[in-house]
BALOBA-1460 file (C-alpha; in Angstrom, 3 decimals):
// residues 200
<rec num="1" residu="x" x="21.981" y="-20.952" z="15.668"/>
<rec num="2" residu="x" x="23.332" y="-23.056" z="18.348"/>
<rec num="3" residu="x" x="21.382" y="-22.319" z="21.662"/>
<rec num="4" residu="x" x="19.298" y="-19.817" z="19.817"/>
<rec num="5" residu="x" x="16.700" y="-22.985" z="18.249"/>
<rec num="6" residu="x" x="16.600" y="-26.891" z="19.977"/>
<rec num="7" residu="x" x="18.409" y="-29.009" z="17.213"/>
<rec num="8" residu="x" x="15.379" y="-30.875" z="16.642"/>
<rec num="9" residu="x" x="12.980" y="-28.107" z="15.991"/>
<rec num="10" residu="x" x="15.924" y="-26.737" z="13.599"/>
<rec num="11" residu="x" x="15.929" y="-30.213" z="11.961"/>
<rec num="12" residu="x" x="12.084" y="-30.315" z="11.045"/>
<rec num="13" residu="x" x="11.473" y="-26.647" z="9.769"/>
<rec num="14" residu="x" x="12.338" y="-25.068" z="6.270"/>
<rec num="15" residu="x" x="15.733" y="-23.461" z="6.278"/>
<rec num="16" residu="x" x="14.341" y="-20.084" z="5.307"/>
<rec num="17" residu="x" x="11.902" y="-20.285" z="8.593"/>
<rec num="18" residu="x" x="15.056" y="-21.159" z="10.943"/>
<rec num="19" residu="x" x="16.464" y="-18.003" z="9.246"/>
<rec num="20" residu="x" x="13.387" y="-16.004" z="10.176"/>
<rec num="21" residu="x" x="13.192" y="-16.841" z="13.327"/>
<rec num="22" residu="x" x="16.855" y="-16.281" z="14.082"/>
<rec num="23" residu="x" x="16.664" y="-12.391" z="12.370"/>
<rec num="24" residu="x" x="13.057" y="-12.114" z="14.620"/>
<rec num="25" residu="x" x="15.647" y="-13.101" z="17.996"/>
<rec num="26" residu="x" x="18.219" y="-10.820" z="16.648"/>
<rec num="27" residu="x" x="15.580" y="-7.681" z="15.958"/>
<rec num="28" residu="x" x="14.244" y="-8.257" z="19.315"/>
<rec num="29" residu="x" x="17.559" y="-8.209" z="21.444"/>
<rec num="30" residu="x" x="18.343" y="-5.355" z="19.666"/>
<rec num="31" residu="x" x="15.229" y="-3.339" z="20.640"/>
<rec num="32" residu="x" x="15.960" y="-4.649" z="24.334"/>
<rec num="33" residu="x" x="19.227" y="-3.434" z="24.037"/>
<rec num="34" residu="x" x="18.682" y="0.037" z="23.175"/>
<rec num="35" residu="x" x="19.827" y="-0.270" z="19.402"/>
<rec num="36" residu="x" x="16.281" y="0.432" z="18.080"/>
<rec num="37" residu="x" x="17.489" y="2.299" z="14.766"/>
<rec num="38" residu="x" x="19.371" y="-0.909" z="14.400"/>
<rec num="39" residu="x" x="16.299" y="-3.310" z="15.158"/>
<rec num="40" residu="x" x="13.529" y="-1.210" z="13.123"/>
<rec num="41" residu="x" x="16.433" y="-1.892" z="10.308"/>
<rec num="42" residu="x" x="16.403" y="-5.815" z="10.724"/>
<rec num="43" residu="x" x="12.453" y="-5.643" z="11.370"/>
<rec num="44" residu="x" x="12.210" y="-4.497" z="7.877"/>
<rec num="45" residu="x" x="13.919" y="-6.345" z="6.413"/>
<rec num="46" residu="x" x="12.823" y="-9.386" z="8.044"/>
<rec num="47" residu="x" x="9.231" y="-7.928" z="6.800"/>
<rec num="48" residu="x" x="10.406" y="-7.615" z="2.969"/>
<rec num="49" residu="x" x="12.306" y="-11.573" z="3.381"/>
<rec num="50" residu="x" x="8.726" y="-13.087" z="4.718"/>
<rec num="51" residu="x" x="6.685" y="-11.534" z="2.401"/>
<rec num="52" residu="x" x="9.149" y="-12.552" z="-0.671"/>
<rec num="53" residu="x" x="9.141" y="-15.980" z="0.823"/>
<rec num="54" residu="x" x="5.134" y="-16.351" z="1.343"/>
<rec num="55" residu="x" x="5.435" y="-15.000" z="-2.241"/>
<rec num="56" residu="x" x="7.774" y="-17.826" z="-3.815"/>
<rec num="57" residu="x" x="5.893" y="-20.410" z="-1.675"/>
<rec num="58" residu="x" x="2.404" y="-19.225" z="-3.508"/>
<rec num="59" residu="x" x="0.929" y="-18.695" z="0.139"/>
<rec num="60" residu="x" x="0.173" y="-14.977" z="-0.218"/>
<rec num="61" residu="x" x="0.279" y="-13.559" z="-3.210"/>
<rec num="62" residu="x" x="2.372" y="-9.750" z="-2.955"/>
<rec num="63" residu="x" x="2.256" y="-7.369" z="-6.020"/>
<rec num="64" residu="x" x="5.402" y="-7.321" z="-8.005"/>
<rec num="65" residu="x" x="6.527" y="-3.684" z="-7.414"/>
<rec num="66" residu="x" x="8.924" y="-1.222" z="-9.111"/>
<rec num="67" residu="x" x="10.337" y="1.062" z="-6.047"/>
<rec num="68" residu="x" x="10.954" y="4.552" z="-7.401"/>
<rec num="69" residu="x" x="10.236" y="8.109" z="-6.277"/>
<rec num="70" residu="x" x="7.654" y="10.777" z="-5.883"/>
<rec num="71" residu="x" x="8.813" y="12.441" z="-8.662"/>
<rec num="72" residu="x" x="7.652" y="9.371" z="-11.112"/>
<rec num="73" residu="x" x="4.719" y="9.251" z="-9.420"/>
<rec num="74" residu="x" x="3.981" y="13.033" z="-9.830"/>
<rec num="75" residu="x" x="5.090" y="12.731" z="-13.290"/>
<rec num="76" residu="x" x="2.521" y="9.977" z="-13.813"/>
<rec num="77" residu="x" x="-0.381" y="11.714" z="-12.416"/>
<rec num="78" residu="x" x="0.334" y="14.907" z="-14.504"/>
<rec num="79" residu="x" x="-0.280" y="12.884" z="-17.735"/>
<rec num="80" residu="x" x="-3.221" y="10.915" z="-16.364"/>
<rec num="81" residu="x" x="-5.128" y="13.482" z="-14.856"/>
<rec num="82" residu="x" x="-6.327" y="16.266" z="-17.155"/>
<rec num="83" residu="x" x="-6.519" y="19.004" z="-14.696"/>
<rec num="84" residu="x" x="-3.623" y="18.253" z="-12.536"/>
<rec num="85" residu="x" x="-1.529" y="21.125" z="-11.047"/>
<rec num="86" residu="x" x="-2.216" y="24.037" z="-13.449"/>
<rec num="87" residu="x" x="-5.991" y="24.432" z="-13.759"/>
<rec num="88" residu="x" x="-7.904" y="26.948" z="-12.577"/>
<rec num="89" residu="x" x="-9.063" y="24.524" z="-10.143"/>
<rec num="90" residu="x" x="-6.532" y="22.381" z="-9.604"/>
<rec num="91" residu="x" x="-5.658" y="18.505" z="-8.393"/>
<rec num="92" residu="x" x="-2.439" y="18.865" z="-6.145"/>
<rec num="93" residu="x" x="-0.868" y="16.070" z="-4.446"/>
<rec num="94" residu="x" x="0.460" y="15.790" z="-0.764"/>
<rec num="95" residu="x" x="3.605" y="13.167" z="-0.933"/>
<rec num="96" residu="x" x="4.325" y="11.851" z="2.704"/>
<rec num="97" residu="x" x="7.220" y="9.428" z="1.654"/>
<rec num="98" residu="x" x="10.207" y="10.010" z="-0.285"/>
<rec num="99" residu="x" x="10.040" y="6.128" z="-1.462"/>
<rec num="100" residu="x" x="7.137" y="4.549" z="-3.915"/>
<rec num="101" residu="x" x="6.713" y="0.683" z="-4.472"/>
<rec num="102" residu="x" x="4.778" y="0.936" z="-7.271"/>
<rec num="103" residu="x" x="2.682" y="-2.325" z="-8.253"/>
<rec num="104" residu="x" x="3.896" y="-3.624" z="-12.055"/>
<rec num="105" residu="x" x="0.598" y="-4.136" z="-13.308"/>
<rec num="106" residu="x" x="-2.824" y="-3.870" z="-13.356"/>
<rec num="107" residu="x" x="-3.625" y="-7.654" z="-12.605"/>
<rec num="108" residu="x" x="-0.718" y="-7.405" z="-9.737"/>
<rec num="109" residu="x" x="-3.360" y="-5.544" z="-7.594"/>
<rec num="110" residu="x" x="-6.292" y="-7.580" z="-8.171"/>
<rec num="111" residu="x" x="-6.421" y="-10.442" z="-4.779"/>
<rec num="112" residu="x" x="-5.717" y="-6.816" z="-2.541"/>
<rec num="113" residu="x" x="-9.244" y="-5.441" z="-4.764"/>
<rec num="114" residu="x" x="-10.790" y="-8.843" z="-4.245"/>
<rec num="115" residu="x" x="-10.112" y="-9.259" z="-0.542"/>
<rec num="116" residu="x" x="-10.893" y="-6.066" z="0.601"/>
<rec num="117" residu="x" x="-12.483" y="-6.154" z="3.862"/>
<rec num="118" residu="x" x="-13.792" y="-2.222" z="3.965"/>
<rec num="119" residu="x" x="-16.579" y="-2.802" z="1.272"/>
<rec num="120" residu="x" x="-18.345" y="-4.637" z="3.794"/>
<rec num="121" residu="x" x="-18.039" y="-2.549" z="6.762"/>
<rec num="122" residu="x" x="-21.408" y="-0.247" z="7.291"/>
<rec num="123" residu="x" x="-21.006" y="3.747" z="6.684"/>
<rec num="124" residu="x" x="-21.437" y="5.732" z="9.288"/>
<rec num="125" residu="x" x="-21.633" y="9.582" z="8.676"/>
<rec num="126" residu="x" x="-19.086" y="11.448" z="10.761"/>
<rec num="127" residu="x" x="-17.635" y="8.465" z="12.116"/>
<rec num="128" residu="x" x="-16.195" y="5.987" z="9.307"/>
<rec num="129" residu="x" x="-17.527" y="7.231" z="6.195"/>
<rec num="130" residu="x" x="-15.961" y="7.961" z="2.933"/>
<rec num="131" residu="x" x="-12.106" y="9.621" z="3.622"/>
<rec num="132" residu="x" x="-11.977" y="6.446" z="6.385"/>
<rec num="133" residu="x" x="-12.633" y="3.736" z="4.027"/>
<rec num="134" residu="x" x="-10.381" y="5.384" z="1.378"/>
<rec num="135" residu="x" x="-7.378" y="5.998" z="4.003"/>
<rec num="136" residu="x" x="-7.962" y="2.226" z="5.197"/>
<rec num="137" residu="x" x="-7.593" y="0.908" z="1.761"/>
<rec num="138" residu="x" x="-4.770" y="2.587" z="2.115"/>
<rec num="139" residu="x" x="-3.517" y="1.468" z="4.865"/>
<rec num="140" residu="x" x="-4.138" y="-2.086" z="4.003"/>
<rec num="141" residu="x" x="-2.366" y="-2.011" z="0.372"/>
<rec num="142" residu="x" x="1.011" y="-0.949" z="2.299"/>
<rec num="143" residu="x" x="0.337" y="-2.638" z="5.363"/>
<rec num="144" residu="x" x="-0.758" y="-6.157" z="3.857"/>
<rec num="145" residu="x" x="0.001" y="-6.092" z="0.302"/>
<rec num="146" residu="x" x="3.284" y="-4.062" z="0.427"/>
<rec num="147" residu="x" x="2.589" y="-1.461" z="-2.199"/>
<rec num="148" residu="x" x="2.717" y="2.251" z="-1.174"/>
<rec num="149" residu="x" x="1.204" y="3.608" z="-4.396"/>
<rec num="150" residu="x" x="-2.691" y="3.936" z="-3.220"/>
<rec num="151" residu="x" x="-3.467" y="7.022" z="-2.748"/>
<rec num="152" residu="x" x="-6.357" y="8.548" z="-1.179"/>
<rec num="153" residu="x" x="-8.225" y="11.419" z="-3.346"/>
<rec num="154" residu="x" x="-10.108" y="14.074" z="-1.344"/>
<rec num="155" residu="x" x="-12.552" y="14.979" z="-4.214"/>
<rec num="156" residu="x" x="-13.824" y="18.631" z="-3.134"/>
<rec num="157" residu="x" x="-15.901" y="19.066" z="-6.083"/>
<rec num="158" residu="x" x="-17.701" y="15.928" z="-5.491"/>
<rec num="159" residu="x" x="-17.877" y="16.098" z="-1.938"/>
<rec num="160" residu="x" x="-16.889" y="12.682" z="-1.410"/>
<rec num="161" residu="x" x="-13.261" y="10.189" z="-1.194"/>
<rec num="162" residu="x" x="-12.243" y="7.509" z="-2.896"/>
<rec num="163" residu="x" x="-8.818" y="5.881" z="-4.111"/>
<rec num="164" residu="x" x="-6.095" y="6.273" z="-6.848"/>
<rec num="165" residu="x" x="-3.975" y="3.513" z="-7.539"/>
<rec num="166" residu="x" x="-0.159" y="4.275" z="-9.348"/>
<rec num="167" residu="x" x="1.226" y="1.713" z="-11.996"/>
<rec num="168" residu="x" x="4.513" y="1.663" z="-12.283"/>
<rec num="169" residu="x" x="3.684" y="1.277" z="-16.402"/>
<rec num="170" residu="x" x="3.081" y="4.866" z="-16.275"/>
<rec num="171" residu="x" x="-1.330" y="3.634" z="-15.578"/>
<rec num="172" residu="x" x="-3.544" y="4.247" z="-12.808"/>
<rec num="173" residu="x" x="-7.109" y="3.376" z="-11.710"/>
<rec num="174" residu="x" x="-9.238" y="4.639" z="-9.287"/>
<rec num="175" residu="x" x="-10.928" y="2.714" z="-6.963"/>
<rec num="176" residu="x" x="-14.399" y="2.751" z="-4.711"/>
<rec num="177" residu="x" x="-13.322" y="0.856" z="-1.723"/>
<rec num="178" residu="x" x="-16.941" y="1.117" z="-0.308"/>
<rec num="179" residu="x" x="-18.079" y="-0.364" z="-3.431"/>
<rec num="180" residu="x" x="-14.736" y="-2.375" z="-4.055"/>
<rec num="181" residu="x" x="-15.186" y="-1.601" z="-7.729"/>
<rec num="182" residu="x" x="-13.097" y="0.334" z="-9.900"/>
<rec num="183" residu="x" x="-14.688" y="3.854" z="-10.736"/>
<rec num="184" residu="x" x="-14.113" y="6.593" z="-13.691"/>
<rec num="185" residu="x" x="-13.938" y="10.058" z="-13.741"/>
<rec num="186" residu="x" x="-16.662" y="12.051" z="-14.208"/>
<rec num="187" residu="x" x="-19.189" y="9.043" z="-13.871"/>
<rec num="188" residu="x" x="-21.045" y="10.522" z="-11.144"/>
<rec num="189" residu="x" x="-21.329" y="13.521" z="-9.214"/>
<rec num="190" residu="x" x="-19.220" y="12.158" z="-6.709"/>
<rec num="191" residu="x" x="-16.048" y="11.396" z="-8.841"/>
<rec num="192" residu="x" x="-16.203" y="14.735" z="-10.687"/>
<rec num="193" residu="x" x="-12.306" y="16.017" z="-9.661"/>
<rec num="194" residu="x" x="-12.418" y="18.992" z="-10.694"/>
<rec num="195" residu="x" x="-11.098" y="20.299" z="-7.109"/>
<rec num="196" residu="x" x="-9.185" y="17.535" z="-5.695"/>
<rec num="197" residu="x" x="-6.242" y="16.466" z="-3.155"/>
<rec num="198" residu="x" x="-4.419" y="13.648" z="-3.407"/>
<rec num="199" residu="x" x="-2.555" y="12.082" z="-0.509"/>
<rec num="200" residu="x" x="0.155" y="9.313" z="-0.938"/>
């Protein structure tokens, strides 16, 4: 760390931040050097190491997650989902990652429910209506809250879009992130899924 932080700033802040800082130096000279395969590596992980730490330190408050694969969460959706892949009119899934951090339970997601900005946001037809505020929920539950296992249901049959959310207790729950209130199946002509597509 010599040279890299003054002594006295080194002194005054948390070890864990002088380790942050000194991984955010080393990410960066390796992007400037060319090594970017090797600095998207170290921004990652720099990205998991603050988030645990904000964790532990009770300043934001990540979902414990279960990483497994698209096959677990295929396998959950088959047994939630009466109609899934098989039906006459079937609900198929579109997997974009190989990788799923699944949140551990129900409560886990509850401050990313609570502190979703989108439900407040106006709708406007054509230009952010319903499949934008369900891919910006998203979005914002991998981006912010660090859990990849939102998906974003294209509901043909109801003509409308909403969100799915993947326990890794084998659960889900889908979610109005208009509303920011937690929806059923079949409760209204909009969340019918009969003919769906889900994208994770």
């Amino acid at each position: 760390m010599s040279g890299i932080i003054p002594p006295e700033v080194a002194e005054v802040l948390p070890p864990e931040v002088v380790g942050f800082i000194v991984a955010l130096i080393a990410a960066y000279t390796a992007y400037k050097g060319g090594r970017k395969k090797e600095a998207h590596k170290q921004f990652a992980e720099l990205e998991s190491n603050i988030r645990e730490y904000l964790k532990e330190e009770g300043i934001f408050p990540s979902p414990d997650v279960v990483q497994t694969d698209k096959d677990r969460v295929n396998d959950i959706l088959k047994a939630e989902i009466d109609n899934y892949d098989g039906s006459a009119v079937p609900v198929k899934t579109i997997f974009t990652d190989g990788n799923y951090y699944l949140p551990t339970e129900k409560e886990q997601m509850d401050e990313a429910k609570m502190f979703n900005p989108f439900e407040y946001l106006p709708y406007r037809p054509s230009r952010f209506d319903c499949e934008n505020f369900a891919a910006a929920f998203k979005v914002f539950s991998a981006f912010l809250w660090g859990t990849n296992g939102v998906g974003m249901v294209i509901d043909w049959s109801g003509g409308h879009a909403y969100n799915v959310i993947v326990y890794s207790t084998g659960e889900i729950e889908f979610y109005e992130p208009q509303e920011g209130e937690l929806v059923e199946i079949g409760q209204g002509e909009k969340y019918q899924m009969e003919n769906a597509t889900i994208m994770f």
